[in-house]
C-alpha positions in Angstrom: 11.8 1.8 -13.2 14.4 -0.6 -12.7 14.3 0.2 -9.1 10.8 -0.8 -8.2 8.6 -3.9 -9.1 5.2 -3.9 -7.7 3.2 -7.1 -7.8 -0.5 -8.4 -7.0 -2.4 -11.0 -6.9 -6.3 -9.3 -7.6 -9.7 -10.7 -6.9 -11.8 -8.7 -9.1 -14.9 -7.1 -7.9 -15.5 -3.3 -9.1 -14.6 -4.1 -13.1 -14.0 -7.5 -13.8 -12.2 -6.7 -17.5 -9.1 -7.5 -18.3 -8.2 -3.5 -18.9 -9.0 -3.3 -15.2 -6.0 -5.2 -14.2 -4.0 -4.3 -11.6 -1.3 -2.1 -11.7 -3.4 0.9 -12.4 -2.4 4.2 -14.0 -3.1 7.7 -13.5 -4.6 9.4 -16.6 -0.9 11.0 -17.9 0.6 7.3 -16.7 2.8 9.1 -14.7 1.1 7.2 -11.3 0.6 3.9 -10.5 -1.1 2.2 -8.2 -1.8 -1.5 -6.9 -4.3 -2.1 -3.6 -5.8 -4.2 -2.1 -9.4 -3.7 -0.4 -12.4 -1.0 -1.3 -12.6 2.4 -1.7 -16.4 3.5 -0.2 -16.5 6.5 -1.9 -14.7 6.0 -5.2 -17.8 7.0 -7.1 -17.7 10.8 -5.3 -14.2 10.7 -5.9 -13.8 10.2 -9.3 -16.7 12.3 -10.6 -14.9 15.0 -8.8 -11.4 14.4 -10.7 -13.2 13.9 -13.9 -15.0 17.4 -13.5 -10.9 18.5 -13.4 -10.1 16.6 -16.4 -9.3 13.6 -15.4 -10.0 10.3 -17.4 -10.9 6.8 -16.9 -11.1 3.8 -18.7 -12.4 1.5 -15.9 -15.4 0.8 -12.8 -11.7 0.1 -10.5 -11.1 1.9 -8.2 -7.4 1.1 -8.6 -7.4 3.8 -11.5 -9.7 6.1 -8.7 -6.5 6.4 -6.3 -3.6 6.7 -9.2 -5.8 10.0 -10.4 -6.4 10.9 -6.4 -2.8 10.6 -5.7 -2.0 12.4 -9.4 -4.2 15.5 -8.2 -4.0 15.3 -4.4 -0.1 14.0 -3.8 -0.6 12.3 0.0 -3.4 14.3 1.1 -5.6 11.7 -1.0 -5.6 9.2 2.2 -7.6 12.4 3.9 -10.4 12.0 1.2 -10.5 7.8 0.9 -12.9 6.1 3.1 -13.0 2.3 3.0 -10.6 -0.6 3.6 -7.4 -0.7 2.2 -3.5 -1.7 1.9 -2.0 0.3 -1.3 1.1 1.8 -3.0 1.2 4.5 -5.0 4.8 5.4 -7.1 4.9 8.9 -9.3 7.1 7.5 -11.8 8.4 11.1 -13.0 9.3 12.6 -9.0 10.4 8.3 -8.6 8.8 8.8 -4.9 5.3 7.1 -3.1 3.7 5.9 -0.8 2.8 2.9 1.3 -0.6 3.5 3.3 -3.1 1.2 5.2 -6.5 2.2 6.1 -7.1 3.9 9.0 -9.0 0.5 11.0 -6.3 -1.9 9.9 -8.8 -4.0 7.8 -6.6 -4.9 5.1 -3.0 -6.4 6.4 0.3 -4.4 5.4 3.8 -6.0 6.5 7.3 -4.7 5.9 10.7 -5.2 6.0 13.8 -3.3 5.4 16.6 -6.4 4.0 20.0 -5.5 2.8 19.0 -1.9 1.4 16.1 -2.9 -0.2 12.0 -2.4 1.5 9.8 -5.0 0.7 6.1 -4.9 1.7 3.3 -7.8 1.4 -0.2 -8.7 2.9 1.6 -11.7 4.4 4.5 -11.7 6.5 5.6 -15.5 4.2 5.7 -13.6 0.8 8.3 -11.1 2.1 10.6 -13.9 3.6 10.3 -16.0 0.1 10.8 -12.6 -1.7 13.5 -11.4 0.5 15.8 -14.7 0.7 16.3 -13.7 4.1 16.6 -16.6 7.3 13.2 -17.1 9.5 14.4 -14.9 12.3 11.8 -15.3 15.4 10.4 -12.7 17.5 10.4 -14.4 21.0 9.5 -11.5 22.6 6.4 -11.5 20.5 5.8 -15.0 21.1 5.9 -14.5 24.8 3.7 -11.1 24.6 1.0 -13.3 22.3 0.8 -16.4 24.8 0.7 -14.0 28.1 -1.7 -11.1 26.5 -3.2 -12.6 23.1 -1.5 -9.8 21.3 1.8 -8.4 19.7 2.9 -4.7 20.6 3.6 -1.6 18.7 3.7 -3.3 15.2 5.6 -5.9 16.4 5.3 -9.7 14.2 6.4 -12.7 15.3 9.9 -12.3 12.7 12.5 -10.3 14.1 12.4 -8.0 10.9 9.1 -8.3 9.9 6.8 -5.0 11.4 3.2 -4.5 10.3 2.3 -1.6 9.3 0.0 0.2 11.8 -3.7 0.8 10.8 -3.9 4.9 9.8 -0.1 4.6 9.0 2.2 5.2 5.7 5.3 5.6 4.4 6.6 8.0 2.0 9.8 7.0 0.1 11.8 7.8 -3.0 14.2 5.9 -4.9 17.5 4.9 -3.5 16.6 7.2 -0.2 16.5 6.0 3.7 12.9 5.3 3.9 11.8 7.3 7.2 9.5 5.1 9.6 5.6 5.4 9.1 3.6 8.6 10.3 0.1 8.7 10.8 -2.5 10.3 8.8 -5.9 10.1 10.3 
């Protein structure tokens, strides 16, 4: 889809292979996923969506949430347990979702930039993506030198939020993207 580009940077630790590469597809290849962090329960998971007929060709647990997502639409985040930042796209519906694990383990930033919603692990990769002018948050300066923290998904750039831990977005091609709900 012309309107989407997903890209990673893995470090390889369920199935170091080459076929194990990041993106990830559902079994149809109508899903696909990148993510990073670990799915605890992958195993459980994907014994249960192979008993439905699913199929997979790696250990990744990458290919583990593409199927989940393929099978469970959203309600997968209820059944993952581990760390994780991820985003999932149903090519065929062109919708997703953006999710972070529910004790904020794995980073997630975002920013909405001239119509277009960028997301990263780092807050630098969206501004170098983006093109967009460092634009600092002195409110968030002052709340980090005074308390040691940032509030309510706050960074310190003016349009860069983090995405709260048990948070995601759903979105869909050239849509408003509605602000993150919680699903824990």
């Amino acid at each position: 889809n012309k309107n989407i580009v997903l890209l990673i940077q893995r470090l390889s630790t369920q199935d170091t292979r080459t076929l194990a590469n990041q993106p990830c597809w559902s079994t149809d290849k109508s899903v696909v996923a990148i993510f990073n962090g670990e799915i605890y329960n992958h195993t459980e998971i994907k014994d249960n969506l192979i008993n439905k007929g699913y199929k997979f060709f790696t250990r990744n647990d990458t290919e583990v949430i593409a199927n989940a997502y393929h099978f469970w639409g959203k309600n997968f985040l209820n059944k993952i347990q581990g760390q994780f930042a991820l985003v999932v796209f149903d090519k065929k519906d062109e919708k997703g979702i953006i999710a972070r694990d529910e004790h904020g383990i794995s980073p997630l930033f975002y920013s909405v930039f001239k119509e277009k919603f960028f997301f990263s692990s780092t807050p630098e990769s969206i501004l170098l993506q983006s093109k967009q002018s460092l634009d600092i948050n002195k409110q968030a300066v002052s709340d980090f030198m005074i308390a040691d923290c940032i509030a309510d998904g706050n960074t310190f750039f003016n349009n860069i939020k983090y995405l709260k831990p048990g948070h995601f977005f759903e979105f869909k091609i050239n849509k408003k993207i509605d602000g993150p709900k919680q699903f824990i």
